[in-house]
PDB file of N, CA, C and O in Angstrom:
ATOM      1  N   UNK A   1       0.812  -1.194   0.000  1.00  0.00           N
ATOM      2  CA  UNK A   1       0.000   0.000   0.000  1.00  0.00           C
ATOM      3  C   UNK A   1       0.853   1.253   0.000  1.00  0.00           C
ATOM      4  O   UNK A   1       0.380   2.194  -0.639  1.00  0.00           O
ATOM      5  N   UNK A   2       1.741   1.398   0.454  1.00  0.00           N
ATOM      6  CA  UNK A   2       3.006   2.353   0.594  1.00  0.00           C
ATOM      7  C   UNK A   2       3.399   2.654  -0.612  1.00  0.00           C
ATOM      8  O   UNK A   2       3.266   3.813  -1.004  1.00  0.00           O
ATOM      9  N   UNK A   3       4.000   1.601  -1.494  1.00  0.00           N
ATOM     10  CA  UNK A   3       4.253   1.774  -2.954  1.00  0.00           C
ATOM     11  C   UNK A   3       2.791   2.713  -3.768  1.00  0.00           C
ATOM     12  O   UNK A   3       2.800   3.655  -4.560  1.00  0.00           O
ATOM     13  N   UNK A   4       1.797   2.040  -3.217  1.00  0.00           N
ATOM     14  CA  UNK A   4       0.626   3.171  -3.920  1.00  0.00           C
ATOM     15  C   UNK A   4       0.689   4.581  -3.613  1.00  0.00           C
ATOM     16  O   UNK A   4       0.493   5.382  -4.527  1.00  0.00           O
ATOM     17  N   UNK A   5       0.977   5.053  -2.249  1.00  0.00           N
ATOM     18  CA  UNK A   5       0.638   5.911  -1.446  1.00  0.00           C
ATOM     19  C   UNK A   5       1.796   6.848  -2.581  1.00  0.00           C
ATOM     20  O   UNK A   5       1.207   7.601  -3.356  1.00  0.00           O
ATOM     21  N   UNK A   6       2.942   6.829  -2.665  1.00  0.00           N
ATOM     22  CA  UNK A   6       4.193   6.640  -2.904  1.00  0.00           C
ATOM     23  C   UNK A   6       3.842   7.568  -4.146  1.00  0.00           C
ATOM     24  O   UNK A   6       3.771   8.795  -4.222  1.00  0.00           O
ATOM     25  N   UNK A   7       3.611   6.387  -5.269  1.00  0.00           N
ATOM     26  CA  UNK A   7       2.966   6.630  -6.555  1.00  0.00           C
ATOM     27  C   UNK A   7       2.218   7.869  -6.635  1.00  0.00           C
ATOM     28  O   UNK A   7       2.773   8.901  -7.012  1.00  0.00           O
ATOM     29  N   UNK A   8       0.628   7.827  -6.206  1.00  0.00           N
ATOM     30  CA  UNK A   8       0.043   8.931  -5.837  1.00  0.00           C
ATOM     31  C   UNK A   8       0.621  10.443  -5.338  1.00  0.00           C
ATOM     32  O   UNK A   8       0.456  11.609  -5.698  1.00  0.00           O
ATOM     33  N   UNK A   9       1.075  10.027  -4.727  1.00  0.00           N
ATOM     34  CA  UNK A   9       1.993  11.619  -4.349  1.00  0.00           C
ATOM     35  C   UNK A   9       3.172  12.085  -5.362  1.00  0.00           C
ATOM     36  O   UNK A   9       3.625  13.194  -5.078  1.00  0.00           O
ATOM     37  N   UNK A  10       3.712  11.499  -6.408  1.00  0.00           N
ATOM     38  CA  UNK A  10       4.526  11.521  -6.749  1.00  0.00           C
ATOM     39  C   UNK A  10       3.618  12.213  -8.364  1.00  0.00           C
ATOM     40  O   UNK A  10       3.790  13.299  -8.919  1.00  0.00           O
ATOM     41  N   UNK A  11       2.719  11.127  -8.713  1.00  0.00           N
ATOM     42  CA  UNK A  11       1.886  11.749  -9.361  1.00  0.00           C
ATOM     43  C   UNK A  11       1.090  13.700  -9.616  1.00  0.00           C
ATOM     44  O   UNK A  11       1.103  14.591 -10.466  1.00  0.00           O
ATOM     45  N   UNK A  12       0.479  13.415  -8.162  1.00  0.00           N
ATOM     46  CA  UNK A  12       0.009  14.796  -7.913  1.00  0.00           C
ATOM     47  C   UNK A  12       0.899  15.790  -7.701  1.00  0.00           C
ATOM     48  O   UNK A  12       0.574  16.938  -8.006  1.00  0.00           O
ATOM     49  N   UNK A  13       2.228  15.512  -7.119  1.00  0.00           N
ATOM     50  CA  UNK A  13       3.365  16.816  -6.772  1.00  0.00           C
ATOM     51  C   UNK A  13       3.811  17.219  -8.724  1.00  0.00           C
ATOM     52  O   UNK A  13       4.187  18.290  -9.200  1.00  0.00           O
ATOM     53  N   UNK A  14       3.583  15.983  -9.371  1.00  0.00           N
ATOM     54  CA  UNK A  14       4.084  16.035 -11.182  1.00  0.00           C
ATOM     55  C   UNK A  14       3.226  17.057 -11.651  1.00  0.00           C
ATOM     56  O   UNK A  14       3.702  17.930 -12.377  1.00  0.00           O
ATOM     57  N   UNK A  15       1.951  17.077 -11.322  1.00  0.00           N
ATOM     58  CA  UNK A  15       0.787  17.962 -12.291  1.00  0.00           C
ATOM     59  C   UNK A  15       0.455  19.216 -11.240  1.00  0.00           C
ATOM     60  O   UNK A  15      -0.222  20.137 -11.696  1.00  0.00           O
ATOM     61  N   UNK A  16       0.783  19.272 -10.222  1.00  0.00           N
ATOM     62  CA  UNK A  16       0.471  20.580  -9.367  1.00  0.00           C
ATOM     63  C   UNK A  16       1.866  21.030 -10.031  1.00  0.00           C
ATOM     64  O   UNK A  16       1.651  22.237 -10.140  1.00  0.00           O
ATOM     65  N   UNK A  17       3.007  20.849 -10.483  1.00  0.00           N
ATOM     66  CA  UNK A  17       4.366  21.617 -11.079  1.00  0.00           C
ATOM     67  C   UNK A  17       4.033  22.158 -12.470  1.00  0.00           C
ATOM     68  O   UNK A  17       4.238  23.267 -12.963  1.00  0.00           O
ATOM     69  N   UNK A  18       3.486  21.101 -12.939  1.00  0.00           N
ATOM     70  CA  UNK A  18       3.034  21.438 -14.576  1.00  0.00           C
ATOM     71  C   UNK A  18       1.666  22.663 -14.551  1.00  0.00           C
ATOM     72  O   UNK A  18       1.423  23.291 -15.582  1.00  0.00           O
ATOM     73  N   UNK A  19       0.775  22.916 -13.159  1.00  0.00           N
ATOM     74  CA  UNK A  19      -0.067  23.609 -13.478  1.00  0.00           C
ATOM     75  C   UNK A  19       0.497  24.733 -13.012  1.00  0.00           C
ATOM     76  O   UNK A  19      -0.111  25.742 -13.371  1.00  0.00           O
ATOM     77  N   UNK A  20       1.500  24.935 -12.298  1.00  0.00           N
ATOM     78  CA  UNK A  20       2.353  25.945 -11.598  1.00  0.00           C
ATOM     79  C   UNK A  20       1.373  27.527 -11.218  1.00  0.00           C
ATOM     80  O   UNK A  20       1.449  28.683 -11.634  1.00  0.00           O
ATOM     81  N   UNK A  21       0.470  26.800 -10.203  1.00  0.00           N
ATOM     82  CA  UNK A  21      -0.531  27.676  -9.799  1.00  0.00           C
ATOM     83  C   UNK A  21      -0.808  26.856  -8.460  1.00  0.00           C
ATOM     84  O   UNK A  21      -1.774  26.126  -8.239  1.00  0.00           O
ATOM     85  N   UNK A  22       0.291  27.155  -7.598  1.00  0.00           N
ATOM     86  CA  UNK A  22      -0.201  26.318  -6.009  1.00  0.00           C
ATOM     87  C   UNK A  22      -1.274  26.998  -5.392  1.00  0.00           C
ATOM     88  O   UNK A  22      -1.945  26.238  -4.694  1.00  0.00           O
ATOM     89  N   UNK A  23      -1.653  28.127  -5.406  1.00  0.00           N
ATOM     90  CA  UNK A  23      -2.432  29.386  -4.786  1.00  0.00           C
ATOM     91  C   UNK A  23      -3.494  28.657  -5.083  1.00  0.00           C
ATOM     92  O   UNK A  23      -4.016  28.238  -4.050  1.00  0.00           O
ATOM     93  N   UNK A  24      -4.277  28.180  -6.458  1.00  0.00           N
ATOM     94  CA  UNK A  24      -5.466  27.975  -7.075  1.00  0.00           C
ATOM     95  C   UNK A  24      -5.920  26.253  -6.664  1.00  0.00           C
ATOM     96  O   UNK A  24      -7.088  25.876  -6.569  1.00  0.00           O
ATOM     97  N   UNK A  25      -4.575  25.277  -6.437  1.00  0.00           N
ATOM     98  CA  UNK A  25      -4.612  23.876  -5.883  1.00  0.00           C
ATOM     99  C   UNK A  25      -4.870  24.109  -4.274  1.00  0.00           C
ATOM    100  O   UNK A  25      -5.592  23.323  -3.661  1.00  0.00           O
ATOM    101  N   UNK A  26      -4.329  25.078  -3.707  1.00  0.00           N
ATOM    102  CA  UNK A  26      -4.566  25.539  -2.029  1.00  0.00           C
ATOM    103  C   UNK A  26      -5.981  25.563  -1.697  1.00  0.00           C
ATOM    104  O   UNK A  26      -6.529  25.115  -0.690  1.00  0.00           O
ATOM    105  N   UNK A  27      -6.598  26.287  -2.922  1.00  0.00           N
ATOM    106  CA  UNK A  27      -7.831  27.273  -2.961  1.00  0.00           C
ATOM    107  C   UNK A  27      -8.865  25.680  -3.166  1.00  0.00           C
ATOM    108  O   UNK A  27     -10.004  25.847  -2.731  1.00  0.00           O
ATOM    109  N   UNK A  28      -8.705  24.801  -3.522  1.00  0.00           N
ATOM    110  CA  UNK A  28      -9.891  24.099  -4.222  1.00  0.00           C
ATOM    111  C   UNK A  28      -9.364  23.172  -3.563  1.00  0.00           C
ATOM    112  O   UNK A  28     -10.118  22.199  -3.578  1.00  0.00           O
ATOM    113  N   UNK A  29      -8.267  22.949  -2.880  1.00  0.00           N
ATOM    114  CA  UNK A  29      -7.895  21.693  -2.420  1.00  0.00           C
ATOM    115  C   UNK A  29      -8.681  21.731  -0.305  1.00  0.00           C
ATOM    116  O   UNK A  29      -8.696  20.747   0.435  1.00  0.00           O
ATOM    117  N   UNK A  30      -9.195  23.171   0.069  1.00  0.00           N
ATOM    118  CA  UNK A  30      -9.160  23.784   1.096  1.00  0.00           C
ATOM    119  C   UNK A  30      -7.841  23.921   2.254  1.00  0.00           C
ATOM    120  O   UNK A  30      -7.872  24.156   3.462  1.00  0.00           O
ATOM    121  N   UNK A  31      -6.459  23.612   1.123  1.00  0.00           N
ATOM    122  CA  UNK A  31      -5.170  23.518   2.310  1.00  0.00           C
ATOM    123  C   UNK A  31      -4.405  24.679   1.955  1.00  0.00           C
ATOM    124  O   UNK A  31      -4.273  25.281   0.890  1.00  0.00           O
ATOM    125  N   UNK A  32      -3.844  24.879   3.320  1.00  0.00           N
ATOM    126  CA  UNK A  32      -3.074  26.269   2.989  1.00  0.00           C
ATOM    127  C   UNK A  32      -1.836  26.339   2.139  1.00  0.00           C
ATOM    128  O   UNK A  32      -1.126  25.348   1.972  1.00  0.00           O
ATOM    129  N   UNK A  33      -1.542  27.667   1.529  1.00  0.00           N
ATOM    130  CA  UNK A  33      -0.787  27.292   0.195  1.00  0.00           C
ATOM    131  C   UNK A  33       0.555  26.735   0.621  1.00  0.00           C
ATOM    132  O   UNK A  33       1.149  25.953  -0.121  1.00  0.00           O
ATOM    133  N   UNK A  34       1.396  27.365   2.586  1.00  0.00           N
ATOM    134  CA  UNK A  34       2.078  26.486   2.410  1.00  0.00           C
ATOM    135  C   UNK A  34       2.457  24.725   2.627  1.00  0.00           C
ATOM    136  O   UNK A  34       3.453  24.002   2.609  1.00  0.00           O
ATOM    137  N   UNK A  35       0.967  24.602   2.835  1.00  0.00           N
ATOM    138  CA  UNK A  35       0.881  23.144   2.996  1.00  0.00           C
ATOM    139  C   UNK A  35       1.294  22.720   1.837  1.00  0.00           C
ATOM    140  O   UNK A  35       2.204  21.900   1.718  1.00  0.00           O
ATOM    141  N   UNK A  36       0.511  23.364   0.640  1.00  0.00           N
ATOM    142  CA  UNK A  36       0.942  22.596  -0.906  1.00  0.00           C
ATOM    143  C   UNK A  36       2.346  22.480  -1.120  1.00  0.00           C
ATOM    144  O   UNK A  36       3.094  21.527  -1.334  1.00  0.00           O
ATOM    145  N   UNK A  37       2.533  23.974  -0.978  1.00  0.00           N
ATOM    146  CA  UNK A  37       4.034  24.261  -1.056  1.00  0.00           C
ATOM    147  C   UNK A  37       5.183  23.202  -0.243  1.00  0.00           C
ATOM    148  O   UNK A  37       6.245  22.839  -0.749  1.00  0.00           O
ATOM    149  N   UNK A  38       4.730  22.847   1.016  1.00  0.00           N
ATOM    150  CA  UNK A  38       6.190  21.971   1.413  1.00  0.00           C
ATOM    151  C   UNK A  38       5.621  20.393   0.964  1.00  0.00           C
ATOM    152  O   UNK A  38       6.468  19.509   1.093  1.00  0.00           O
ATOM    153  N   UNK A  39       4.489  20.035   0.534  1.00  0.00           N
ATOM    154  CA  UNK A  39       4.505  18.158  -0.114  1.00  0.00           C
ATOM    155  C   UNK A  39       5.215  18.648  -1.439  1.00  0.00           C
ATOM    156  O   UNK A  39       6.134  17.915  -1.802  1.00  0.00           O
ATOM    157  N   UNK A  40       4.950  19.779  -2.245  1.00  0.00           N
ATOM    158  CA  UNK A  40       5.487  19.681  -3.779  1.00  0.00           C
ATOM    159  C   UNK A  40       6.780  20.040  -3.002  1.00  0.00           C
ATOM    160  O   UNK A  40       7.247  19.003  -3.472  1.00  0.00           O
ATOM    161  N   UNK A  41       7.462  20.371  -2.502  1.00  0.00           N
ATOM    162  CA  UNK A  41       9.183  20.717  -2.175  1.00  0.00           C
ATOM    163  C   UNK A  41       9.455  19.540  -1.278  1.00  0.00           C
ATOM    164  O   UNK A  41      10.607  19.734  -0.892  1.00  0.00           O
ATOM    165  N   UNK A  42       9.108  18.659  -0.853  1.00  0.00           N
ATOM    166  CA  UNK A  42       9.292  17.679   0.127  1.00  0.00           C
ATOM    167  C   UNK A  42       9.676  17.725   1.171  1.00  0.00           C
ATOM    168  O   UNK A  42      10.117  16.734   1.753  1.00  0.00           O
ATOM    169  N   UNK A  43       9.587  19.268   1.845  1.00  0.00           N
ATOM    170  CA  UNK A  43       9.475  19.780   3.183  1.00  0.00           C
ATOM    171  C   UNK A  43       8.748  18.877   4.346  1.00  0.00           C
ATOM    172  O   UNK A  43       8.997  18.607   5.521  1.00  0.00           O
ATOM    173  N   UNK A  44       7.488  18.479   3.186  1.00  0.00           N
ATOM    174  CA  UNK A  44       6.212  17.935   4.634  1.00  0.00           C
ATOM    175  C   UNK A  44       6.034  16.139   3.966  1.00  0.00           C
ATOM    176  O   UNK A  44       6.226  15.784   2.803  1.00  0.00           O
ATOM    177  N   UNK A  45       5.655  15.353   5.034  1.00  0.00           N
ATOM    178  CA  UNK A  45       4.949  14.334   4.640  1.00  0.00           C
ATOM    179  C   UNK A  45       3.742  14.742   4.615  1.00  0.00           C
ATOM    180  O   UNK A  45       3.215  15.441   5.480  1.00  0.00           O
ATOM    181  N   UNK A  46       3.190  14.292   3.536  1.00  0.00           N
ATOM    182  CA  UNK A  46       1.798  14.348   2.802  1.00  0.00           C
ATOM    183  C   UNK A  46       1.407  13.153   3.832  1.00  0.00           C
ATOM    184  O   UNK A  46       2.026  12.089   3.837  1.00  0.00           O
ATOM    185  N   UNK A  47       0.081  13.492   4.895  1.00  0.00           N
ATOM    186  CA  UNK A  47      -0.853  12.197   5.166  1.00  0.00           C
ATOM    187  C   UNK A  47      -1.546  12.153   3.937  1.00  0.00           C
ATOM    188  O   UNK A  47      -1.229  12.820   2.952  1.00  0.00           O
ATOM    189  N   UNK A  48      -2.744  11.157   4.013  1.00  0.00           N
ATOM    190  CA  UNK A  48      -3.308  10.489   3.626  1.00  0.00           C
ATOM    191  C   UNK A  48      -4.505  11.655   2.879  1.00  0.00           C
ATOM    192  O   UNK A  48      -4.686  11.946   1.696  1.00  0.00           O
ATOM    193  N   UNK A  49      -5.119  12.090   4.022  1.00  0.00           N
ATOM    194  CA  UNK A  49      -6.354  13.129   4.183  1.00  0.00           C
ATOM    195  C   UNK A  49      -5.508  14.163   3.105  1.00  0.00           C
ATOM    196  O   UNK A  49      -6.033  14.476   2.037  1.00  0.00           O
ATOM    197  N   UNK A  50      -4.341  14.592   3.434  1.00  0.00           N
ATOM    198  CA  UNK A  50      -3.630  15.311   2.172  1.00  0.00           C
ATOM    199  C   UNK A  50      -3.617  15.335   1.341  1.00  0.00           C
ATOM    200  O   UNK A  50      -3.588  16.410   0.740  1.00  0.00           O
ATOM    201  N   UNK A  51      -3.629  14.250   0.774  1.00  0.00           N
ATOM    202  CA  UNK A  51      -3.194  13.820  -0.345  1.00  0.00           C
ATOM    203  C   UNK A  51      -4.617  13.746  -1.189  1.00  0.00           C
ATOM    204  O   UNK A  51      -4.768  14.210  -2.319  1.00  0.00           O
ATOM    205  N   UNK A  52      -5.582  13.099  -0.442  1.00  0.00           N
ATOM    206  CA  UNK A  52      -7.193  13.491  -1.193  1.00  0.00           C
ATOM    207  C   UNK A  52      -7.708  14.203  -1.146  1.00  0.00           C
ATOM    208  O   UNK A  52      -8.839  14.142  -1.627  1.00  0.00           O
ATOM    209  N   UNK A  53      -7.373  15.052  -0.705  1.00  0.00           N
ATOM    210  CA  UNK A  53      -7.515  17.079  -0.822  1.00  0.00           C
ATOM    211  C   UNK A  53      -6.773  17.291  -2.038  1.00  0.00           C
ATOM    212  O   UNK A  53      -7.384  17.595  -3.062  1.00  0.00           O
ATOM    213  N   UNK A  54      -5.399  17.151  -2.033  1.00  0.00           N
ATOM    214  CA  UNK A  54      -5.112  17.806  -3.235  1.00  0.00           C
ATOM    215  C   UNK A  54      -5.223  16.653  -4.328  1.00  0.00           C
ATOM    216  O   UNK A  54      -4.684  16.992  -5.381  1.00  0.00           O
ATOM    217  N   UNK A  55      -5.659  15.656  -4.348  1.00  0.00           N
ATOM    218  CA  UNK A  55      -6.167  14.681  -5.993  1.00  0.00           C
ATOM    219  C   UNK A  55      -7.308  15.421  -6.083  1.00  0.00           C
ATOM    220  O   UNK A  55      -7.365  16.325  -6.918  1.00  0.00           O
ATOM    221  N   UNK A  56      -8.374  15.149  -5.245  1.00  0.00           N
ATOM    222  CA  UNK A  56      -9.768  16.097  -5.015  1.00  0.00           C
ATOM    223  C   UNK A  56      -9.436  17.238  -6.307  1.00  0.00           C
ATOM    224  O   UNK A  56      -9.834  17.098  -7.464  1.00  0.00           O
ATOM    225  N   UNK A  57      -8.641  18.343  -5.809  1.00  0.00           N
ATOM    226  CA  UNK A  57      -8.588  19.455  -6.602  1.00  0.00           C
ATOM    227  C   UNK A  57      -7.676  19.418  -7.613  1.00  0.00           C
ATOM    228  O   UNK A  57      -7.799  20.393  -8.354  1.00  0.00           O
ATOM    229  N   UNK A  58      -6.694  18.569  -7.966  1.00  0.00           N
ATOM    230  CA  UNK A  58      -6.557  18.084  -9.137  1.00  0.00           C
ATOM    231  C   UNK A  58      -7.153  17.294 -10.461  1.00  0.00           C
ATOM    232  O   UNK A  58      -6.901  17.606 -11.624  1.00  0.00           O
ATOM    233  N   UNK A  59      -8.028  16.166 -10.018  1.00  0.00           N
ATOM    234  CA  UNK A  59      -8.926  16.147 -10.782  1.00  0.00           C
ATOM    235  C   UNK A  59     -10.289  17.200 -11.059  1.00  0.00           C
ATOM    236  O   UNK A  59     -10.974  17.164 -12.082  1.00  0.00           O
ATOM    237  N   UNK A  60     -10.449  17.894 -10.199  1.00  0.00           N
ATOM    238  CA  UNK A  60     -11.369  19.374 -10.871  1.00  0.00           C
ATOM    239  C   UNK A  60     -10.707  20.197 -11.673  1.00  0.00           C
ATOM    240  O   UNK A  60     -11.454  20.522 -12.597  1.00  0.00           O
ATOM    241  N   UNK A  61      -9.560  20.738 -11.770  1.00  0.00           N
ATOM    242  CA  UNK A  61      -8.837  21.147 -12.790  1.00  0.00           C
ATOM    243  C   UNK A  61      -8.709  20.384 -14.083  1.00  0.00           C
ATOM    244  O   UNK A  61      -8.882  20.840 -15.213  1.00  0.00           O
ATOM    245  N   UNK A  62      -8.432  19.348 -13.801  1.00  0.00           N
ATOM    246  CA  UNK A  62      -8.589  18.200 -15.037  1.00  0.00           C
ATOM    247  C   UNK A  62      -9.916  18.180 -16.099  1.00  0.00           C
ATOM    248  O   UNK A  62     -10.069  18.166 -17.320  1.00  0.00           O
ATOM    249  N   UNK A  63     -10.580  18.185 -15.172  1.00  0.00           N
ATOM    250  CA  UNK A  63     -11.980  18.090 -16.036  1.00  0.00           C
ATOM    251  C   UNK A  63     -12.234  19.584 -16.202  1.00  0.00           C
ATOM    252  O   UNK A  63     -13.283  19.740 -16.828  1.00  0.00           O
ATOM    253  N   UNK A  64     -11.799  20.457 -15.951  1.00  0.00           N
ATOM    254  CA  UNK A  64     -12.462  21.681 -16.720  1.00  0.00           C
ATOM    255  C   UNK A  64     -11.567  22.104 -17.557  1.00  0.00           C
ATOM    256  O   UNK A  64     -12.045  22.967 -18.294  1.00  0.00           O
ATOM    257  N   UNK A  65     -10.484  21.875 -17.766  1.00  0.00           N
ATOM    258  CA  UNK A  65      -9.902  21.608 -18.817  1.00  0.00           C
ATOM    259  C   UNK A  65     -10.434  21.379 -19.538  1.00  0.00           C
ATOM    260  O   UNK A  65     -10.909  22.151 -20.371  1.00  0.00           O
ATOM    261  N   UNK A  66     -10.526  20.452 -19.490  1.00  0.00           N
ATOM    262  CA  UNK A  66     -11.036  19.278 -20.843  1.00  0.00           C
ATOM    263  C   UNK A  66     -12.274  19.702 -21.175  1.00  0.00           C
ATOM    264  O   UNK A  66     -12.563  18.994 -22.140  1.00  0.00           O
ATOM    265  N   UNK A  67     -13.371  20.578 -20.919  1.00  0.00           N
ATOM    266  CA  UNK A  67     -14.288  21.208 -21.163  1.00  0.00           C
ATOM    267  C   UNK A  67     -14.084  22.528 -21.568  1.00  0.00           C
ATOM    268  O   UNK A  67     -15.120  23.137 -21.832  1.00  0.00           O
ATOM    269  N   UNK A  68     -13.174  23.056 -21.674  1.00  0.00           N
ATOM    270  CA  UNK A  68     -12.640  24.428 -22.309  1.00  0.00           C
ATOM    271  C   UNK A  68     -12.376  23.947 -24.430  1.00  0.00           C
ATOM    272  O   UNK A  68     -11.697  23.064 -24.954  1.00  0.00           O
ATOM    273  N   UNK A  69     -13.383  25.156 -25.116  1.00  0.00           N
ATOM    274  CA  UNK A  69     -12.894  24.471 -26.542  1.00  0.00           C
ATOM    275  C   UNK A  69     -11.713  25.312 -27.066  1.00  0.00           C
ATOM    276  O   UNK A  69     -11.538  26.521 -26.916  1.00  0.00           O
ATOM    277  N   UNK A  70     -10.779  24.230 -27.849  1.00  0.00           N
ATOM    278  CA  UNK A  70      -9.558  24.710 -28.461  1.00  0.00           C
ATOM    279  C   UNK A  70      -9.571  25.946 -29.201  1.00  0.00           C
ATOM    280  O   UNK A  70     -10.600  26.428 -29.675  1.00  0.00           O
ATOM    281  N   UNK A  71      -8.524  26.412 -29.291  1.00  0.00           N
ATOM    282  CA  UNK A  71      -8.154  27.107 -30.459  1.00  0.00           C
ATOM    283  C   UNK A  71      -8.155  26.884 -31.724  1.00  0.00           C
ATOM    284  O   UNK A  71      -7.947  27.600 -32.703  1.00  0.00           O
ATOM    285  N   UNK A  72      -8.428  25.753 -31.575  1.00  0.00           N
ATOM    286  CA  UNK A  72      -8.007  24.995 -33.422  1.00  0.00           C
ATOM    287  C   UNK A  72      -9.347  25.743 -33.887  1.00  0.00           C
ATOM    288  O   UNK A  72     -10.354  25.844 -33.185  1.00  0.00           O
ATOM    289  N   UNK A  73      -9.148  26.417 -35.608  1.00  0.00           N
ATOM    290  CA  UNK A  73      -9.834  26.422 -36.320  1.00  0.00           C
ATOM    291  C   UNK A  73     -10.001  25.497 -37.828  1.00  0.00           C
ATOM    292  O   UNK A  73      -9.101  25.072 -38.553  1.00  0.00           O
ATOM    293  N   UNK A  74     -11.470  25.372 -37.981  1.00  0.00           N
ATOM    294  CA  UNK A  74     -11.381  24.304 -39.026  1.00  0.00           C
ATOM    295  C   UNK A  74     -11.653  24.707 -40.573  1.00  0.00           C
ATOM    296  O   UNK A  74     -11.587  23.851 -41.455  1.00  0.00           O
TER     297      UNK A  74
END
């Protein structure tokens, strides 16, 4: 389960870098920004409850994404 736990965090610290907006993952995740701030710097151990706070508000970013239409014209 550790190896999952592991995974997961490693995951979410990857796409909270790529969205490089901790303020807005703080905001939707309800944790304070420097909570985000020391799991993505590896300051803090991420519990558990942490960690599904910020997937929580990572997958809401995800999906509204993906509901935003492109630029492409046809």
């Amino acid at each position: 389960m550790s190896s999952d736990f592991e995974k997961l965090r490693k995951q979410l610290i990857l796409f909270i870098l790529k969205q490089r907006n901790r303020q807005r993952i703080a905001s939707l995740s309800g944790l304070h920004i420097n909570t985000v701030s020391d799991v993505v710097n590896g300051n803090r151990n991420a519990r558990f409850s942490t960690l599904v706070a910020l997937e929580t508000a990572c997958n809401h970013i995800k999906a509204n994404q993906s509901s935003f239409p492109t630029d492409e014209t046809d």
